[in-house]
C-alpha positions in Angstrom: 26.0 38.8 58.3 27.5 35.4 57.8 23.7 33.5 59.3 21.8 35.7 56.8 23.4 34.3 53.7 23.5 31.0 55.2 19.7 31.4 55.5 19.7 32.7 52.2 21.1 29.9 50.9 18.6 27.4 52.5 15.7 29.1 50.8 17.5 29.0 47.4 17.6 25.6 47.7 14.4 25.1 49.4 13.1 26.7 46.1 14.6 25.1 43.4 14.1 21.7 44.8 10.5 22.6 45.3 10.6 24.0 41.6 11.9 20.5 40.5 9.0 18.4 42.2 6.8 20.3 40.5 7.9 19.7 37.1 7.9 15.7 37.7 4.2 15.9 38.1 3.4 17.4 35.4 2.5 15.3 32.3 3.7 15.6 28.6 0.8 17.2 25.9 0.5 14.3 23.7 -0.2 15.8 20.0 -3.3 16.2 19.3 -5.9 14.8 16.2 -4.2 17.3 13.1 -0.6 16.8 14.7 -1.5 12.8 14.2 -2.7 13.5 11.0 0.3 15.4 9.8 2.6 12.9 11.4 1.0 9.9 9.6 0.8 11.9 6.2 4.4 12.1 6.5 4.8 8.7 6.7 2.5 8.0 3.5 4.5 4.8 2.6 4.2 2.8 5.7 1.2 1.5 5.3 1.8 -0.4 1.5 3.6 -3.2 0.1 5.1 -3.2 -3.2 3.9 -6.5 -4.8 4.6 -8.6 -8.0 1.7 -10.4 -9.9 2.5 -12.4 -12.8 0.2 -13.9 -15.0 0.7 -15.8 -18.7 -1.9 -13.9 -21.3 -3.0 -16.1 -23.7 -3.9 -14.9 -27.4 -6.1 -17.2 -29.6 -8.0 -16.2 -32.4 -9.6 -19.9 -33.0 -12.9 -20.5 -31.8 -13.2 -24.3 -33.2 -14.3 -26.9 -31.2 -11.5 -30.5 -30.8 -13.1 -31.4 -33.7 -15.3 -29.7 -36.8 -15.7 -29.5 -40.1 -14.8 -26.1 -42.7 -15.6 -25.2 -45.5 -12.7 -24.9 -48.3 -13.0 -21.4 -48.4 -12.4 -20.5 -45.0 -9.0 -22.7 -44.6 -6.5 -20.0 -46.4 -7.5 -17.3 -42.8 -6.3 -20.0 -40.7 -5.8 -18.7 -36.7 -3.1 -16.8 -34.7 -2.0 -18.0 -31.3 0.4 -16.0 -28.9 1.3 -16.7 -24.7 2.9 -13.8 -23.3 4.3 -13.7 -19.9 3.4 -10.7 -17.9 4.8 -9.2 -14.7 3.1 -6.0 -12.8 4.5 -4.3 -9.7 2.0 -2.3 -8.0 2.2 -0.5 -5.1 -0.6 -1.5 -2.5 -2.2 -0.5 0.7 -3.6 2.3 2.5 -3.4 5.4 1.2 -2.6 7.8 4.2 -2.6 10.8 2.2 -6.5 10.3 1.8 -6.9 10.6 6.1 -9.0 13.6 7.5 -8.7 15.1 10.9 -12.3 12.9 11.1 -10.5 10.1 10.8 -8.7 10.0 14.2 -10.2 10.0 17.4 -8.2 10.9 20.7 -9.9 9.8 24.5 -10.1 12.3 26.9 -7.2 11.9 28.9 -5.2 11.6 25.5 -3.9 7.7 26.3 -5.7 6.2 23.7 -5.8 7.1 20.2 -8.0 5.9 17.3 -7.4 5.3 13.6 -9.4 4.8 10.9 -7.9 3.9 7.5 -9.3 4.2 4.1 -10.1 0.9 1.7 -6.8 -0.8 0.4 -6.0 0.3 -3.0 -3.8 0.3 -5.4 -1.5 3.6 -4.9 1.0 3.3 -8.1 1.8 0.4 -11.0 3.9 -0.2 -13.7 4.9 -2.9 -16.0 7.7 -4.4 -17.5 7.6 -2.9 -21.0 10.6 -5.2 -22.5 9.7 -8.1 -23.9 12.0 -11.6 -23.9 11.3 -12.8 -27.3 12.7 -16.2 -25.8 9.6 -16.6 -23.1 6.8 -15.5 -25.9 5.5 -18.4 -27.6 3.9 -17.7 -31.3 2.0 -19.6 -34.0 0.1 -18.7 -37.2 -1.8 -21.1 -39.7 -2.9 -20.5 -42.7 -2.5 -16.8 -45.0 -2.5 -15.3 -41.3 0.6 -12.9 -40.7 3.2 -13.8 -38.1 2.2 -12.7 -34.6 4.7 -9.6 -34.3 5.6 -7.5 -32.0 2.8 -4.9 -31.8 0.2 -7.4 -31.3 2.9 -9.3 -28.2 2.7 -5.3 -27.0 -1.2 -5.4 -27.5 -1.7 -8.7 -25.3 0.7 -7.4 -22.6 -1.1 -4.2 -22.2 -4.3 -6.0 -22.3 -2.8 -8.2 -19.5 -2.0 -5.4 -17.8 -5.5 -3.9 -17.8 -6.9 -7.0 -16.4 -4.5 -7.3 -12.9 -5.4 -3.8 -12.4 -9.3 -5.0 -12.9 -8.5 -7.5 -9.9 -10.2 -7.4 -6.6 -6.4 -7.9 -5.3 -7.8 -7.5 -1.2 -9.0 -11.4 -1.4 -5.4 -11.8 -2.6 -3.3 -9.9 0.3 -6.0 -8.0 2.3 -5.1 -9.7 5.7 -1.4 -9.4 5.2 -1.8 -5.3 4.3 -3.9 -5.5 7.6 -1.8 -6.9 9.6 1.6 -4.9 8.6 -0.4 -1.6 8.5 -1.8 -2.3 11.7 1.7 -3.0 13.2 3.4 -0.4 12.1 0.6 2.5 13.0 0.6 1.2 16.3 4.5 1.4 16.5 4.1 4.9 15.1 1.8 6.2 17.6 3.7 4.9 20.4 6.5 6.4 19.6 4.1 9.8 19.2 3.4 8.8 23.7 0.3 7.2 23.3 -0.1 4.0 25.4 -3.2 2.5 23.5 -3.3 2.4 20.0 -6.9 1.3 17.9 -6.5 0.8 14.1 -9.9 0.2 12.8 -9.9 -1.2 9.0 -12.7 0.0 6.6 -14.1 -3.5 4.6 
């Protein structure tokens, strides 16, 4: 009685440590291209910068030359000059919302994974609506009114309109490349792949 449970026993093990050998060979599923997708949607705000641009807009209603001659009647219009100081944060980079399962490629053998990210753009903006009175400089000649402050509000939102006109990639495309191609492939390791491609759309 006592050798058939002692040969019992043996198998058991014999089993179970065959059992465990087989589970080291086998190898992890690595997610596939919409799991990728829904894992970089997720982490939308990786792949942007927050940024500060500040320009000085610059009001003049003169068109003179340095020097020229007027006529009597024109001198009681005179001219109205105003610098304002602007400040815009934006929000820019790649917009990771905008990716389609088209957009990522997996090899084969799932060790390589391939990403291909939209044009950098501006993703969200605001400006600094209050204005330092101290930091706007202001003249008027002539019967012209005093440059107040709905015209100061005027020139800041026309400021305004003009950064967001900018081609701003010549400014910090290569940096935005660089950090979103860092931080994908830091991303996607972490997801098991062992080679990471970011390709960037010019």
């Amino acid at each position: 009685m006592y050798k058939k449970i002692g040969v019992a026993l043996i198998c058991l093990l014999i089993s179970l440590t065959g059992c465990t050998g087989c589970h080291d060979d086998e190898q992890t599923e690595l997610p596939g291209s919409e799991a990728v997708l829904s894992e970089l949607q997720k982490s939308a705000d990786i792949a942007t910068t927050e940024l500060q641009v500040r320009k000085l807009a610059i009001y003049d209603t003169s068109k003179s030359e340095r020097f020229s001659w007027f006529r009597p009647s024109t001198w009681k219009y005179g001219d109205q000059k105003c610098v304002v100081p602007v400040e815009v944060t934006l929000k820019y980079g790649y917009d990771l919302r905008e990716l389609k399962v088209g957009d990522i490629r997996t090899s084969a053998d799932s060790s390589l994974v391939v990403v291909r990210l939209p044009r950098p753009k501006v993703i969200d903006a605001g400006y600094n609506t209050y204005i330092d009175e101290g930091s706007v400089i202001k003249m008027s000649t002539g019967l012209r009114s005093e440059v107040g402050h709905e015209l100061v509000e005027e020139i800041r939102h026309k400021a305004y309109e003009a950064v967001m006109a900018e081609d701003l990639t010549e400014l910090v495309g290569p940096d935005i490349e660089r950090n979103a191609q860092t931080l994908l492939t830091t991303l996607l390791h972490s997801l098991g792949y062992e080679h990471v491609v970011v390709e960037i759309t010019h």
